[in-house]
Phi, psi and omega in degrees: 000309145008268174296343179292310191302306181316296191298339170269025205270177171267021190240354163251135188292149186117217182274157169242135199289181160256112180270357179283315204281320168313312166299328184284294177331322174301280182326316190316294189344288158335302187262340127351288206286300206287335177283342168305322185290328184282016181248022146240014170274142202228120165265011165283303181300313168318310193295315190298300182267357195317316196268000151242326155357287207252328160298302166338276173319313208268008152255344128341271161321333182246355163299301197299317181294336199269255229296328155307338192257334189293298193302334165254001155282010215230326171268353178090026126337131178284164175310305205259008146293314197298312193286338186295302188288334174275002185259349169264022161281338190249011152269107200270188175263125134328286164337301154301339180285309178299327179295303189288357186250348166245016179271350198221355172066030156234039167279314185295002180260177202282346178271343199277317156270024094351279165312321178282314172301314183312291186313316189274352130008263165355280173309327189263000174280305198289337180291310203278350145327268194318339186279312186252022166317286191309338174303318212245354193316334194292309193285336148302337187068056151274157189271148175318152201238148178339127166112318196266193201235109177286327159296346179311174174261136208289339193261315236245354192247328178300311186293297232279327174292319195273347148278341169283307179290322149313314166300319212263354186276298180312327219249350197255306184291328171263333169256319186286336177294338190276322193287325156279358153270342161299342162251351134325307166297307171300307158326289155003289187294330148307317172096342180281160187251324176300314190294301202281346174274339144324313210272329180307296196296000176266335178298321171287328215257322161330304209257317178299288164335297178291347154309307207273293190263328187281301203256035165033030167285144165294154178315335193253008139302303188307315191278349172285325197287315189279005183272348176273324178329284189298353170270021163239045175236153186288316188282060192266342191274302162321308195271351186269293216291311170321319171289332169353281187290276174017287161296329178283322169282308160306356150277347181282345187255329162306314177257006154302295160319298196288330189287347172279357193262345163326114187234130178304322173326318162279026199253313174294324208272302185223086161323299189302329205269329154324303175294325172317304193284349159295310193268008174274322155335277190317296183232351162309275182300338143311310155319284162344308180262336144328335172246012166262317154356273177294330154293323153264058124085025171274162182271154190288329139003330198257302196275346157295328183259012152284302197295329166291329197277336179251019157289038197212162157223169210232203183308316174305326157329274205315295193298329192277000000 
């Protein structure tokens, strides 16, 4: 999907896609891609691995992030360029992790929730990233975005984001886990598969958006929350398989969309700094999480396949 994107890109000869248009499918993607992760977060399964899980990532996370930061302050990169690319470094995929691990028969095994408890970690250190990125992006020295007040106070945009995302977090665990599986069920009870594979993707698609204009949330919070609403429905099983193909052509059109943004030249122009950064991916963060692994006292078996599940980085990169 990638490589589709490179050929359709404008940095390559032949045709070129409409990249406006390409983008707008994207966000679709996005928010696909992100309701998928929330109809496999599991706060049970988390609970299970909690005590290496959550230290584990987020020191994890801050190795990865310390070496993406050293290393592009080492080209001369500001701090807060520096900290967006180390942070989109220390993040892998779920999604993938989750595909390769039930393609091999270990997701119910302890290293495979092991892994996965990690990965949702992850996910959830990256949602509250993305929630307070636009607060501080100004302060980072990014540009202000049209409307807003550069001058404002950075602490006072900060309470007011993380008082919009509490509401909209309080308003999904109390009213939306009841009220959308309760209308899953009525639908349900109809018998059409078309109206119920509708009513998921207008839910996802619905939640994300009012997330988004009611709580000044991003879309890909809002679409993380309604993929947990709906695994807290008895058809919860029914709507991930149904939504598939769906969800499967938009992300395909989301790393399609990232393969258009390539430009191959940079593979000639600065060889090393491509390689620096594969190999804080590759074996920087493997390294890393293998040995917090083995600090708390796991067989080294548990920490090689947590240090392989995380030799990759996933969407969230791409979004951040």
């Amino acid at each position: 999907y990638l490589i589709a994107g490179i050929i359709l890109s404008p940095n390559t000869p032949g045709i070129v896609a409409d990249m406006h248009l390409a983008n707008q499918l994207a966000e679709l993607g996005v928010m696909f891609l992100m309701f998928g992760v929330g109809m496999h977060f599991s706060l049970s399964d988390l609970m299970q691995v909690r005590r290496i899980a959550l230290p584990g990532a987020i020191l994890q996370i801050a190795v990865a992030t310390l070496l993406g930061i050293g290393i592009s302050m080492m080209w001369g990169w500001s701090f807060g360029s520096a900290l967006v690319f180390g942070l989109s470094l220390s993040c892998a995929s779920t999604v993938v992790l989750l595909k390769a691990l039930g393609d091999r028969g270990l997701l119910n095994s302890v290293n495979g929730k092991i892994a996965v408890g990690w990965l949702l970690v992850e996910d959830l250190v990256m949602v509250l990233v993305l929630v307070l990125l636009p607060a501080t992006a100004v302060l980072l020295g990014g540009t202000p975005i049209a409307g807003s007040d550069p001058t404002a106070n950075i602490w006072m945009t900060l309470a007011i984001t993380l008082l919009k995302v509490a509401g909209f977090i309080a308003f999904m665990l109390i009213i939306g886990k009841r009220l959308v599986p309760f209308i899953m069920q009525i639908v349900a009870r109809l018998g059409s598969r078309e109206l119920f594979t509708l009513t998921v993707v207008a839910a996802a698609v619905s939640i994300a958006f009012g997330a988004y204009k009611v709580f000044g949330v991003s879309m890909a919070l809002g679409a993380f929350f309604a993929g947990m609403v709906v695994k807290e429905s008895d058809f919860s099983h029914r709507a991930e398989e149904e939504t598939l193909p769906l969800r499967e052509i938009f992300s395909i059109l989301f790393f399609v969309s990232v393969g258009m943004l390539f430009d191959p030249r940079i593979l000639i122009e600065q060889p090393l700094h491509v390689l620096a950064v594969v190999g804080i991916i590759m074996i920087g963060k493997t390294i890393a999480a293998m040995a917090l692994v083995l600090f708390f006292r796991y067989p080294i078996n548990t920490a090689l396949s947590v240090g392989a599940s995380l030799a990759q980085i996933g969407e969230f990169s791409f979004i951040l």
